[in-house]
N, C-alpha and C positions, 0 to 999 in steps of 0.2 A: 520459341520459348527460351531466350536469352538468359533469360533471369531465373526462372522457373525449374531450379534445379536444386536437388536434394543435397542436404549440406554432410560430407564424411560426419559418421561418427566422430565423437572427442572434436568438433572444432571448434573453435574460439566463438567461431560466429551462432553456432545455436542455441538456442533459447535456454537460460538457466531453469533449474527444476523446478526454481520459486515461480517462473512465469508459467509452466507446462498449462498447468491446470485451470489458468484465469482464463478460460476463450466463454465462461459461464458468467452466471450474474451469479452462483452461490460463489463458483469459483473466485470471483474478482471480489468479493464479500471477504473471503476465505485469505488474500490475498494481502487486502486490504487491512484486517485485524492484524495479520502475518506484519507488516511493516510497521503498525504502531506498536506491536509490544517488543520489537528489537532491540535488542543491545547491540552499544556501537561495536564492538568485538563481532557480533553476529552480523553485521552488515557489511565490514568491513571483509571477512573471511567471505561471503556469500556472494558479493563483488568483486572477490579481486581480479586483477586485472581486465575489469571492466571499464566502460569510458565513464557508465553510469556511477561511479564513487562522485564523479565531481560536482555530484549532486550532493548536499550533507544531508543525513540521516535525518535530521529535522524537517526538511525541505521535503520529504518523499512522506514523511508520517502527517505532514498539514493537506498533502496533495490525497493519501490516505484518508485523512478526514473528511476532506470532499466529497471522495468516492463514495464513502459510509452514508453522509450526508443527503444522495442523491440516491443511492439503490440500497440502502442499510434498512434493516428491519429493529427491533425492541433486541432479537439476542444480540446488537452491535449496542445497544446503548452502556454498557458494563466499561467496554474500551476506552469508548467515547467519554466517559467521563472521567475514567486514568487520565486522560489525556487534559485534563482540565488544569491537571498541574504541571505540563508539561512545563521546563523551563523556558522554552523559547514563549514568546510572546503570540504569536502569527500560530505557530499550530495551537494555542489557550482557544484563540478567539475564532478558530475554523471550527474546535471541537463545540467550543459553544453553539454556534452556527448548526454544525448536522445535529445536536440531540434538539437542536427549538426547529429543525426541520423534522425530524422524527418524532418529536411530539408533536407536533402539529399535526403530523400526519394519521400519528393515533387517537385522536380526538374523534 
């Protein structure tokens, strides 16, 4: 078991707090709302020195959307529709996307 070893307390490589809890579908729900109501000051502090910054905060809240979009229930639709004005374009039309998945699905 080469790989298969438990990582020191405090290291760089273990999972931040924000991911602890997602191994769940509330969790990843949970998770997922958590990335779209971010401020960039909150992403940027919750990342740092992570590889994942070079991600931009937009890019993680459209990817966000999907998630909602795919396992989100009616209490994700509140977010999902903040997110309709989001300035980027690409997370506007993902959020559009998971609330006519989620409506459709509540029909």
């Amino acid at each position: 078991m080469k790989f298969a070893q438990a990582l020191p307390e405090g290291s760089p490589f273990a999972a931040r707090a924000l991911f602890r809890e997602a191994n769940s579908r509330e969790g990843t729900r949970a998770l997922a709302r958590e990335i779209l109501i971010m401020a960039p000051a909150d992403y940027a502090a919750a990342f740092k020195g992570s590889a994942i910054k070079r991600a931009k905060l937009w890019m993680l809240q459209r990817n966000a959307c999907v998630v909602l979009g795919n396992v989100g229930t009616a209490g994700d639709l509140a977010v999902l529709e903040a997110m309709r004005l989001h300035e980027h374009e690409v997370v506007r039309e993902h959020a559009a996307w998971a609330l006519a998945v989620l409506g459709s699905s509540s029909d």
